[in-house]
N, C-alpha and C positions, 0 to 999 in steps of 0.2 A: 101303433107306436111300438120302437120293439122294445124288448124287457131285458134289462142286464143280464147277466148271467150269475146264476147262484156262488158264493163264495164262501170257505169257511169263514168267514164275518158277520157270513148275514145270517138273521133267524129266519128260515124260511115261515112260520106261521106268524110271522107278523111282518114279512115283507118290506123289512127294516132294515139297515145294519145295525150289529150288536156288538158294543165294544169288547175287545180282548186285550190282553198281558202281551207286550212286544217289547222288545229293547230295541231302542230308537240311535241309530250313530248318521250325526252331523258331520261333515266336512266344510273347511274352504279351503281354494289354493290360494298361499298370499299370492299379493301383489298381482296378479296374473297380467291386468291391462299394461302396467310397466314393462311383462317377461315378455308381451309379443311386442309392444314398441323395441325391446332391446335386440330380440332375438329377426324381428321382421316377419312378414304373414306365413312365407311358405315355411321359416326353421320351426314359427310356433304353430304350427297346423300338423306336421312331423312330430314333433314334442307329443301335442295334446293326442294326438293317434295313440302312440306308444303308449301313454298314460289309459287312454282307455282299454286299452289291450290289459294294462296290470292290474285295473280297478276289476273288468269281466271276471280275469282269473282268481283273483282273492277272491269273491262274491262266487265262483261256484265252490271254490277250497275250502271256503266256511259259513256257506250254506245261506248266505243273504237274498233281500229282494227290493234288487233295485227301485225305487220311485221316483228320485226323478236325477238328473245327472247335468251338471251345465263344466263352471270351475270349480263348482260345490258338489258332494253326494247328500242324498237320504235313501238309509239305508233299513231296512227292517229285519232282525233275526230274531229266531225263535227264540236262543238263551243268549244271557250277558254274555259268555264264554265266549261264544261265536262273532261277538261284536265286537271284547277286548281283541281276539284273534287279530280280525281283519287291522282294528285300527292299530296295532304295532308293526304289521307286514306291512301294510300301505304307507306308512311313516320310511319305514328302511327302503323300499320300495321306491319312492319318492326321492330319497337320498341316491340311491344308483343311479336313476336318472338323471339326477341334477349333476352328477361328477362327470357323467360319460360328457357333458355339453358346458363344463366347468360354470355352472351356476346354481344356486342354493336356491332351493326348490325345498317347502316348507308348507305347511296346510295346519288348519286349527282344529280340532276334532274336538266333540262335545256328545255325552255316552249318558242314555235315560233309560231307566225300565219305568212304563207305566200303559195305561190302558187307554187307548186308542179307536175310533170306529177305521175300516178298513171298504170301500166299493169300488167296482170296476164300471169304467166308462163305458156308454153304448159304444160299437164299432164307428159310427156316424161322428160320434163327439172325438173320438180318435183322429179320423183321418180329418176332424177339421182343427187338431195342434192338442187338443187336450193331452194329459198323461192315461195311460191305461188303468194305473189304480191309483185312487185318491186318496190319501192320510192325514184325518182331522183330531183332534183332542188336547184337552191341556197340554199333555205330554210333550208333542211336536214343540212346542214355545220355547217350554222351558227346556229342552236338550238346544233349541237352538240361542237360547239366550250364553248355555252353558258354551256351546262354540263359539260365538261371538267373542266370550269373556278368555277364551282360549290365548295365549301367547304361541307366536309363529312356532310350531313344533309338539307342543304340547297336549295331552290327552288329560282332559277334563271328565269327571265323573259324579253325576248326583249319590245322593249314600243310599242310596237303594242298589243302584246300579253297582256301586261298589262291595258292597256288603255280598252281595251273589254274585260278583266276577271274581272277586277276591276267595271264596269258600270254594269254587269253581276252576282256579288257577292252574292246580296240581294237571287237567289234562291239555295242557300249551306246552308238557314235557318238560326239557331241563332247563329253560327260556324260565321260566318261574320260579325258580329258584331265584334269581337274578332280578325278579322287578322289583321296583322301590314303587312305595306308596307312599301318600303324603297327604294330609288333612291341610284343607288353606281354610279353614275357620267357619263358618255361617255366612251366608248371602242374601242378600234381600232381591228378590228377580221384579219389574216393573211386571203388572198384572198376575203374579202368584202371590195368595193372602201369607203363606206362613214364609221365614225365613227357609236357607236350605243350605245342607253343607255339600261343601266341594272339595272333590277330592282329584288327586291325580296320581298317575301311573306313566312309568317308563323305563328304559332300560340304562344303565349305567353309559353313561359319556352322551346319552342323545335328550334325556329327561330337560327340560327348565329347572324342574325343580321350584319355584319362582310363583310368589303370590301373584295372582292376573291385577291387572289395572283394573281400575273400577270403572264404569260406565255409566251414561245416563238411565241404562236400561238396568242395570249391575251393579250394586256396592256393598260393600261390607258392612255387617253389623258389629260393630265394634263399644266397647266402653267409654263412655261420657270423655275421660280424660284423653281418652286416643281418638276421638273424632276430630276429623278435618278442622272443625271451628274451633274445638277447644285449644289443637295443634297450632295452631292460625294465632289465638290470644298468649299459648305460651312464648312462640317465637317473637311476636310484635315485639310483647315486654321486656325479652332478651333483647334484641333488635333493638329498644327502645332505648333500655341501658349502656349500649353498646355506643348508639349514634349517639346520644348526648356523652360519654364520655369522649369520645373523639372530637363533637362540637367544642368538648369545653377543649380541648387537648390543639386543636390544630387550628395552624395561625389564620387569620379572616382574609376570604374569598375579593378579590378584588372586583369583579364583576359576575353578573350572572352569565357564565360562559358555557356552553356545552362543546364538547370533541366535536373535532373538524367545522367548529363556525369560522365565519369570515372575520377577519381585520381591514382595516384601510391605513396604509402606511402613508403619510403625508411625507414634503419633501422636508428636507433640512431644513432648521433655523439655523446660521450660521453664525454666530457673533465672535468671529476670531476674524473675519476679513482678508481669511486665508483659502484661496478658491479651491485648493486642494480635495476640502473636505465636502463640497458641493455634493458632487455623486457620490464619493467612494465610501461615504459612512452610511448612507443610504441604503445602497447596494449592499455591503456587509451587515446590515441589521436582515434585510430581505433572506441573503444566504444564509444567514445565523437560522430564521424562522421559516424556513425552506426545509431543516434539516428537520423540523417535527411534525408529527402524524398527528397533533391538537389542533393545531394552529395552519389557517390557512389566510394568505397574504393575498387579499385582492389583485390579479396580476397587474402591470401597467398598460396590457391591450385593453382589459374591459375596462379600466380606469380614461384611459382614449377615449373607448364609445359612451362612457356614459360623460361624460365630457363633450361629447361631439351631441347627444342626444340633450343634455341641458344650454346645444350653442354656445358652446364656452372652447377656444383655443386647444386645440389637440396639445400644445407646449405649454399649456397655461401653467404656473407653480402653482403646485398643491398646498396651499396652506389652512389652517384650520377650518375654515368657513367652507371652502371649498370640500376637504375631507370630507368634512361632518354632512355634508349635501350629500355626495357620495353616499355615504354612509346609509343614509336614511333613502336613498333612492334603490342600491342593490341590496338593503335588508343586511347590512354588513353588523355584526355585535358590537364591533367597538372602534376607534379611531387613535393611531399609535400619531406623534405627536415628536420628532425626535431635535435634539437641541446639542450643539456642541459650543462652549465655552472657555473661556479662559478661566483658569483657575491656578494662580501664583505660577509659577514658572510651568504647570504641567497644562492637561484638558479635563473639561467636565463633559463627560456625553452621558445626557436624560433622554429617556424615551418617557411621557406624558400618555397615561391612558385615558381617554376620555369616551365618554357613554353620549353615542348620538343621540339620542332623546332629547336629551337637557342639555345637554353642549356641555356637559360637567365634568373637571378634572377629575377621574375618581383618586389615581393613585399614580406615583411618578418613581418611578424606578433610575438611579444613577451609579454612574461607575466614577473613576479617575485614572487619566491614564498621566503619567511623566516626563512622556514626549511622543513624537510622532510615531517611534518604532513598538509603542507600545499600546496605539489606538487600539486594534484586533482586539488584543488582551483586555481592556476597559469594554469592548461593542457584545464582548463572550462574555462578561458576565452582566451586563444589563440585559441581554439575550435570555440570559439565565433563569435571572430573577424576574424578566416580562413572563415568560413559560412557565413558571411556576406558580405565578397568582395570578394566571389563569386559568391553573387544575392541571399544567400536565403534571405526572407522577415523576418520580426520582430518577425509578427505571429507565425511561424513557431516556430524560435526560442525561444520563449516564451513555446512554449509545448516542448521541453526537460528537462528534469531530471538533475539535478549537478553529475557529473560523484560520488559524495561521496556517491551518493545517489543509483543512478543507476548500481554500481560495489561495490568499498569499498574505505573506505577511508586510508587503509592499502597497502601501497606500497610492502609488504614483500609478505601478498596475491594474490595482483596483478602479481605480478613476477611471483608467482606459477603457478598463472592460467594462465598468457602469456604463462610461456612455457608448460603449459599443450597441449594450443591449437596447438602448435608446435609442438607437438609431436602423437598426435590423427591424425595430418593430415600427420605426416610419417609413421601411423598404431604402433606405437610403442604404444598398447593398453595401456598395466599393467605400462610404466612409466607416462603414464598421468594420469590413477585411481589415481596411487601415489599421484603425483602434484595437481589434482583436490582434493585429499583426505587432503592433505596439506594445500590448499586456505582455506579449510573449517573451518579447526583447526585453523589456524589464526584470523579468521574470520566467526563466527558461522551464522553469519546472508547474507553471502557473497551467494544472490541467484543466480547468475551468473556461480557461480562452482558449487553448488546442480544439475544447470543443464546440465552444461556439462558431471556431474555423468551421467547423466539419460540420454542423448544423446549417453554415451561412452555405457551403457550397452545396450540400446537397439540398437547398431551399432555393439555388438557383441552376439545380439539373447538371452541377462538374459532380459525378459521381467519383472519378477516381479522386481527384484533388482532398474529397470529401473524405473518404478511407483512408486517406494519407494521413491527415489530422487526426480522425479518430483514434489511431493506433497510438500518434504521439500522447495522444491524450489517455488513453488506456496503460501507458508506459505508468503512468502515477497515478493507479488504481489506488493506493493507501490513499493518496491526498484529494479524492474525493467521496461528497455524501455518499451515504447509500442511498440515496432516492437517484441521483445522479448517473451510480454507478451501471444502475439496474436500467436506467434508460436508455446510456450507451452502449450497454449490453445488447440491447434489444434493436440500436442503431446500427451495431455493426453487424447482428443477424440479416437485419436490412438489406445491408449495402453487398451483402456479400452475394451474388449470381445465382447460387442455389439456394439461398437459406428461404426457411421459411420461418420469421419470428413470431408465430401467434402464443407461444407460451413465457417469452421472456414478454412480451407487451403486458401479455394478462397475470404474470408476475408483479409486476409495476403496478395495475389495477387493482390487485388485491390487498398489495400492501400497502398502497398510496391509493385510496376509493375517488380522494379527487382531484388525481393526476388525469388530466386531461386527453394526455396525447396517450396514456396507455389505454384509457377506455375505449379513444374515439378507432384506435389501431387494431386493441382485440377485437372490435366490433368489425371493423374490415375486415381482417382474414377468416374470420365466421363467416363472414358474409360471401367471400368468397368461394367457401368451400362448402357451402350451400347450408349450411347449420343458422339455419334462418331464427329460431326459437331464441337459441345460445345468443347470437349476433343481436335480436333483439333488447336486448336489458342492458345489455353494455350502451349501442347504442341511442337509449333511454338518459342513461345515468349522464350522458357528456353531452345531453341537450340542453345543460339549465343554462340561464341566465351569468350564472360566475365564469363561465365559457364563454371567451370571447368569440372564438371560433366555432362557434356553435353549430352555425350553420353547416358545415362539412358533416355531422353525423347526423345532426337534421336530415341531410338527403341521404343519407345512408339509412335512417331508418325510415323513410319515406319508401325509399326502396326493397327495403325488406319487410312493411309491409304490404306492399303489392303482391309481394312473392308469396305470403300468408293468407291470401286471396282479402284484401282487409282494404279495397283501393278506395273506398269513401273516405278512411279514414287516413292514408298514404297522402291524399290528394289536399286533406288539411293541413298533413305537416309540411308539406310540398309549397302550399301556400306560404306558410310561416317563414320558411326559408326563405323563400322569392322576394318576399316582404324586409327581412330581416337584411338583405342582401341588395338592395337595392331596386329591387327587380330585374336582378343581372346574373343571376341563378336559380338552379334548381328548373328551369322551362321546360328542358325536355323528358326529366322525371316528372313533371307532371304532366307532358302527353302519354308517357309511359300507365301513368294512372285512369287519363279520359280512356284511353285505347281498353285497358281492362275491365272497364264499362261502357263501353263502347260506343262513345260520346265521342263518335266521328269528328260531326260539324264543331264541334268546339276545337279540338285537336287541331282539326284543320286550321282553326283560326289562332293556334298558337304557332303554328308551323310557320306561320308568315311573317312572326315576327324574329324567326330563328337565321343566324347569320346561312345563307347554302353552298359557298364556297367551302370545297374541302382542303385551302392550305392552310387551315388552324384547327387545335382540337376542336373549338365549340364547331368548324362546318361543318367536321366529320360527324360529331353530333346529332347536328341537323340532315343530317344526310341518314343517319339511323333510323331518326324519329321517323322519317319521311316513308322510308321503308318497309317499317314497324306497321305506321298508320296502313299503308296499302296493302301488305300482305296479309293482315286479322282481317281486311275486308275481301281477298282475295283478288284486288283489284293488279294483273301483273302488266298493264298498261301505264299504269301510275305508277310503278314502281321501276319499269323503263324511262320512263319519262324525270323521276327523279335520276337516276343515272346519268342519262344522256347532260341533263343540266349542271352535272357535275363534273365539269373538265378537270378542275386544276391535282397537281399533283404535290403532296405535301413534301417540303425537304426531312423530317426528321424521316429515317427507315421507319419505324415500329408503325409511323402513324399511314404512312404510303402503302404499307404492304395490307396494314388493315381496312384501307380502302378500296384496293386491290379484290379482298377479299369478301367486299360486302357484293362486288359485282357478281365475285363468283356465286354466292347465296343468294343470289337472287333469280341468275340462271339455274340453280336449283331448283327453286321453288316456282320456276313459271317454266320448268322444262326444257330451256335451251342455252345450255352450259358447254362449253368445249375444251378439247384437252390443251388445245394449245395456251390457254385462258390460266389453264389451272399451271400447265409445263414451266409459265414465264413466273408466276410467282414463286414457286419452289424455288426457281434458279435464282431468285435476288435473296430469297429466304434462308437457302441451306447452307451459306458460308456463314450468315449469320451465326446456327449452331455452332459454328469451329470457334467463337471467340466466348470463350468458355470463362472469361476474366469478364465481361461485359454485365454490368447490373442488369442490363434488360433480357442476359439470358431466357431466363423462366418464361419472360412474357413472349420471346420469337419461339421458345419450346412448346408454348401453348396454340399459337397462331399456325405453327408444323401439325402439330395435332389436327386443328382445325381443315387446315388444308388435306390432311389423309383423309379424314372420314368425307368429305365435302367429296374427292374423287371416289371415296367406294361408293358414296350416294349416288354418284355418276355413270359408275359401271366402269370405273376407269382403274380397273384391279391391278392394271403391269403397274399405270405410275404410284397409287397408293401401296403396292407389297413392295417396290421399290424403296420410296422414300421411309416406309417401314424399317425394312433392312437398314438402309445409311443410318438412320436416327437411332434407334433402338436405343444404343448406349448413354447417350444423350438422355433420354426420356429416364432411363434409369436412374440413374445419375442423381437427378433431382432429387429433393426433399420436398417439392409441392405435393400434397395429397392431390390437391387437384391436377398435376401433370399426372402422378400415377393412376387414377381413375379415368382418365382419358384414356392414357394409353393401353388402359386393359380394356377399355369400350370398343376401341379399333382395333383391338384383337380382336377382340370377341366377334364385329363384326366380319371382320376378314374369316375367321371361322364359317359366317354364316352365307359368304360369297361363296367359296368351296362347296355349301352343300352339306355344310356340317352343324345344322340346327341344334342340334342337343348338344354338342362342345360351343356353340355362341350362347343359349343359355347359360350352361355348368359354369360360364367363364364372369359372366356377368352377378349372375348369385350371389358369390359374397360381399360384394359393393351396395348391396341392398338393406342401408341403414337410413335410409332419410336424406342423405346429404348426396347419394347418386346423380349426377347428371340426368337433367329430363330426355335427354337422346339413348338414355340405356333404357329404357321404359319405349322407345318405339323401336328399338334392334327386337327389344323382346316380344312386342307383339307381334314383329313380321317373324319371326323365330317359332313362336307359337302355332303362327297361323299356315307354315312349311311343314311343321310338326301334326298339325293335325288337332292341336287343343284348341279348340273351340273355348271353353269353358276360362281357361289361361288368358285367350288371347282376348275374352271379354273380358276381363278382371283388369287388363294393361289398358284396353278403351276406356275404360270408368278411370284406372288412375289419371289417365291424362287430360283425359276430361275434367276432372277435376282439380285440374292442375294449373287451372290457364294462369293466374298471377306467377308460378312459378317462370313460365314460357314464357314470360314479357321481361323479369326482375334476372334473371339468372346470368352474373357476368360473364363466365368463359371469356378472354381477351378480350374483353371492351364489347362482350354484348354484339362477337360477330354472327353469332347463328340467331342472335333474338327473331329474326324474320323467319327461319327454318323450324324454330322452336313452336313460334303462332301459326304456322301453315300447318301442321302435323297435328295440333292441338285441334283445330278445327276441322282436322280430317278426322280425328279419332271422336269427335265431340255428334260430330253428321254420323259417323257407324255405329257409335254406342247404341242407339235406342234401335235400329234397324235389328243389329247383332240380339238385344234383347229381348225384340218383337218371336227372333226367330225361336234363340230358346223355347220363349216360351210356347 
């Protein structure tokens, strides 16, 4: 057996180690696993080089001995002076760093003098991972309980350690002059019997200064009256005094309501026999409690399905019985109850609160209005007084609009546009134009119907008609909500050719949690632009049940977990959708999910029930799925065969050319693709680019894209540097992150057709946050492997290998490379272990 090698630690006549006197400096770097998510593998592999370079050179400048090193140091010097030394240079040190790469870069240091045993590993135990010297004793614990206890920046000291770095000062030069010390009290450390004091040290503008947080491992020894429980008993009884004088002080709670529960607005009781007020006081109590961030109003679609769901009349009148069912079926808090009557020459409008439980009136809020032109006036302040014994706050109330302001003050308009919105949500398109067309005519300035114009048209695909109303309606920005304001906002980012609105949606989201279309929308353009984590929880949040339209981000996160390799669990929400929808959605995301586990035979047997003509979106569809299925099995006879069966040709352009396009990617991936294939798309596609006013801009910009790289795939470099050239400006142009990630990916590859392997890396590099296209991940492994990096070009085979749900979920234009994405996947998936065999 061999025998260590003697140390000054060990006693050689007892063949032991003997402890010694070391001052012990702990390190962490914060955060570290957050800086290489943020930074990506290769900036933080660069980083952490450089860093080791500055820890080497401090540790020979003041005389240290490394033990062991990861995102943490342990360090051993002989005197405390040598340990303060290092840990104020490696703190500023850290700081230079972090600025050249504009990010704060911070580490927690923890500084012990005490006695320690010290031995070196056999050579054997080395080279099988061990450290070469090993450091065990009290001391180690407790310097490292004292870094723990550290705040990001700070240099923590036991008073031993201090009392000798501090007497020792004067040779760190004119630097010492300059440090501040500071006592943080007595500590209790978990497994040390006596308390200990802590102390810190630093220099003017970088110190905390700052007593540490207490831990489980950590807390202070403090005096009876300043302990947490004593703290805890004196604030209750403050707290206590405080809440019972406002109990006694503020008026009584009408319900037990919390922020953002549901309501159920039943329909009118009418006893004036004047049909006027049917919808239109309705609809103004709705707008009224539309305008608050307390209160949320059952919409009238899920009021439909659940209506449809208890067999009851999608028209049926909501009246009490019925509400209260409601009520108690979607978990809604309470049941509004609204009544308009005669009262001497003027009107009475009561809104009745009642508690689904017990069917109990609790509390009835009324107004009076003195004629018709002053209903609004009477609905805003029982609006008022419902909001308020409910718990919203004053504030709050103060930032809403007077309904005369925020709609109109026109009850004959109002009526129209009530039952516009009744009739849009029964698809009864052209009699709500009518009706919407109507409110307008009443009421020229009524911005509320302008934009249901522009909602109805772009809900039936007239995009310009759509932006025409918009803007009319945007003309009388004051005279609508702010939740309203904030959606049209976000609408006409929409509709506008370039725009990309993922921050005006997720505006909306934040301030309105359950506005629906801004959740379900933020979650799209995440999803789009591959920020699959972010796109998650959004759409999470626009899956419940008070969403009528549930189902739309149901398959959106079905689909984005696929992309998160999660397809067991994609394939249940998938289900719920299908379910949810009749069984008339969501099919082909759920062969997108069998295929991800690769549940052929099932896939197949949903493939058959999928419409395969390509003149409508679901055939294109199915003509995907089909494609999908056959290319993860590498089957390219099936995947001809899917072709050949698909004759027809769709009238919209966007959906023909993407048809167009699946042929091409399929000649791709089974190898016999031709240029005149690729020549005839281009020619229907690049006029497309000239009509720069077109809402579906962006999507024929991304499908141009698509078409370039599909020809450098081909080796068809004259026509993709071509169609390069023409577009260029175009691709710039845009606001898509996802157009511009594209179109630096076919740079980058056109770089790597030239022959210029290290300018198609360089070029691709900074796109390398997560949200990359999976096709920059195979430039770079044939880029790599041109190059000569072996080691690289295995590093992008493991990416994508472990990527496969991304290569199935990842839309780029409708999901036209998903077939290219799963054939590459499963070439890098066959080389990975080959390439790794060789390594090794």
């Amino acid at each position: 057996m061999q025998q260590a090698p003697a140390t000054p630690d060990m006693d050689p006549a007892a063949e032991a180690p003997a402890p010694r006197v070391h001052t012990l400096l702990l390190t962490d770097l914060c955060d570290s696993v957050a800086l290489v998510e943020r930074l990506g593998d290769t900036a933080a592999a660069e980083l952490f080089q450089e860093h080791d370079r500055l820890v080497l050179r401090l540790q020979q400048q003041w005389k240290g001995r490394m033990i062991d090193r990861s995102d943490g140091l342990l360090l051993l010097f002989e005197r405390p002076v040598n340990g303060l030394g290092f840990a104020l240079d490696y703190r500023q040190g850290l700081e230079q760093l972090g600025k050249l790469r504009g990010i704060d870069l911070q580490a927690r240091t923890g500084m012990h003098v005490g006695e320690v045993l010290t031995w070196h590993n056999s050579v054997e135990a080395v080279q099988a991972g061990a450290k070469p010297l090993e450091v065990e004793g009290l001391a180690k614990p407790l310097a490292a309980r004292l870094m723990a206890l550290a705040r990001p920046g700070q240099i923590l000291l036991s008073a031993v350690a201090e009392s000798l770095a501090h007497r020792s000062a004067r040779e760190l030069g004119a630097r010492s002059g300059h440090l501040l010390w500071k006592s943080h009290g007595r500590w209790h450390f978990k497994g040390v019997p006596t308390t200990q004091e802590v102390f810190e040290v630093g220099e003017p503008g970088f110190a905390p200064l700052r007593t540490p947080r207490s831990t489980p491992k950590a807390w202070r020894d403090l005096p009876f009256w300043r302990r947490p429980m004593a703290l805890v008993a004196e604030a209750a009884l403050l707290a206590a005094l405080c809440v019972g004088a406002w109990f006694f002080m503020r008026p009584e709670p009408a319900i037990a309501f919390a922020e953002r529960d549901w309501v159920v607005l039943a329909d009118v009781v009418n006893g004036t026999d004047e049909t006027i007020f049917d919808a239109s006081v309705r609809r103004a109590i709705m707008l009224g409690l539309d305008q608050s961030r307390h209160v949320n109003v059952l919409s009238d679609g899920k009021v439909r399905e659940s209506l449809e769901m208890a067999r009851k009349p999608a028209n049926a009148i909501l009246d009490r019985g019925l509400a209260v069912d409601i009520a108690v079926r979607e978990g809604a808090r309470a049941v509004l109850l609204p009544t308009i009557t005669r009262e001497g020459t003027g009107y009475r409008i009561a809104v009745s609160l009642v508690a689904p439980g017990t069917d109990a009136t609790v509390r009835t809020y009324h107004a009076v209005a003195s004629g018709t032109d002053k209903i609004t006036v009477a609905v805003d302040d029982v609006v008022k007084q419902l909001r308020e014994g409910l718990g919203e706050s004053v504030a709050e109330l103060r930032k809403s609009l007077p309904l005369s302001q925020a709609s109109t003050s026109s009850l004959r308009a109002l009526r129209s546009f009530a039952l516009a919105e009744t009739a849009i949500g029964l698809r009864r398109f052209e009699e709500a134009r009518n009706l919407y067309q109507a409110a307008v005519e009443i009421d020229p300035e009524f911005a509320l119907a302008y934009a249901g114009l522009a909602k109805l048209h772009a809900r039936t695909g007239d995009m310009q008609p759509a932006r025409e109303q918009l803007q009319r309606a945007l003309a009388f920005t004051s005279q609508l909500p702010h939740r309203e304001r904030l959606y049209l906002k976000a609408w006409q980012a929409e509709l506008e050719p370039d725009g990309w609105p993922l921050e005006d949606w997720r505006a909306l989201a934040r301030l309105y949690p359950d506005s629906f279309a801004g959740l379900s929308n933020t979650s799209w353009y995440l999803f789009q632009d591959n920020r699959f984590g972010e796109a998650e929880a959004y759409a999470r949040a626009a899956s419940v049940p008070q969403d009528y339209l549930r189902v739309y981000p149901m398959v959106q996160l079905g689909q984005i977990q696929i992309a998160l390799n999660q397809p067991e669990t994609a394939l249940q929400t998938l289900r719920q959708a299908h379910e949810l929808q009749g069984g008339s959605s969501a099919g082909d995301a759920q062969i997108d999910a069998l295929v991800a586990m690769r549940r052929y035979a099932e896939a197949e047997q949903m493939l058959a029930g999928i419409d395969h003509g390509g003149e409508s979106l679901q055939g294109l569809m199915g003509l995907r799925a089909r494609l999908l299925v056959a290319a993860d099995q590498g089957d390219c006879p099936a995947m001809k065969a899917a072709l050949r069966a698909d004759p027809a040709k769709p009238a919209v352009a966007y959906q023909r050319i993407h048809q167009r396009l699946q042929h091409v990617v399929a000649g791709v991936v089974c190898g016999d693709g031709g240029e005149l294939g690729l020549s005839a798309v281009a020619a229907e596609l690049s006029p497309l680019l000239r009509r720069t006013d077109d809402p579906a801009w962006r999507d024929h910009s991304l499908q141009m894209l698509a078409l370039v790289y599909l020809a450098q795939r081909q080796q068809q470099t004259a026509l993709s540097s071509r169609l390069l050239r023409e577009n260029g400006e175009v691709f710039q142009s845009q606001r898509s992150p996802v157009v511009a990630k594209w179109y630096r990916l076919v740079q980058a590859m056109e770089h790597l057709q030239e022959g210029r392997a290290d300018a198609a890396v360089a070029a691709v590099q900074p796109m390398l946050d997560g949200s990359e296209p999976l096709q920059a991940h195979v430039l770079l492994l044939n880029a790599h492997r041109r190059l000569g990096d072996t080691a690289a070009a295995e590093r992008e085979q493991q990416w994508l290998a472990g990527n496969r749900g991304r290569a199935i979920a990842e839309l780029m234009a409708m999901q036209v490379l998903q077939p290219l994405n799963v054939h590459d996947v499963a070439a890098a998936t066959a080389a990975a272990p080959v390439a790794s065999a060789a390594a090794g």
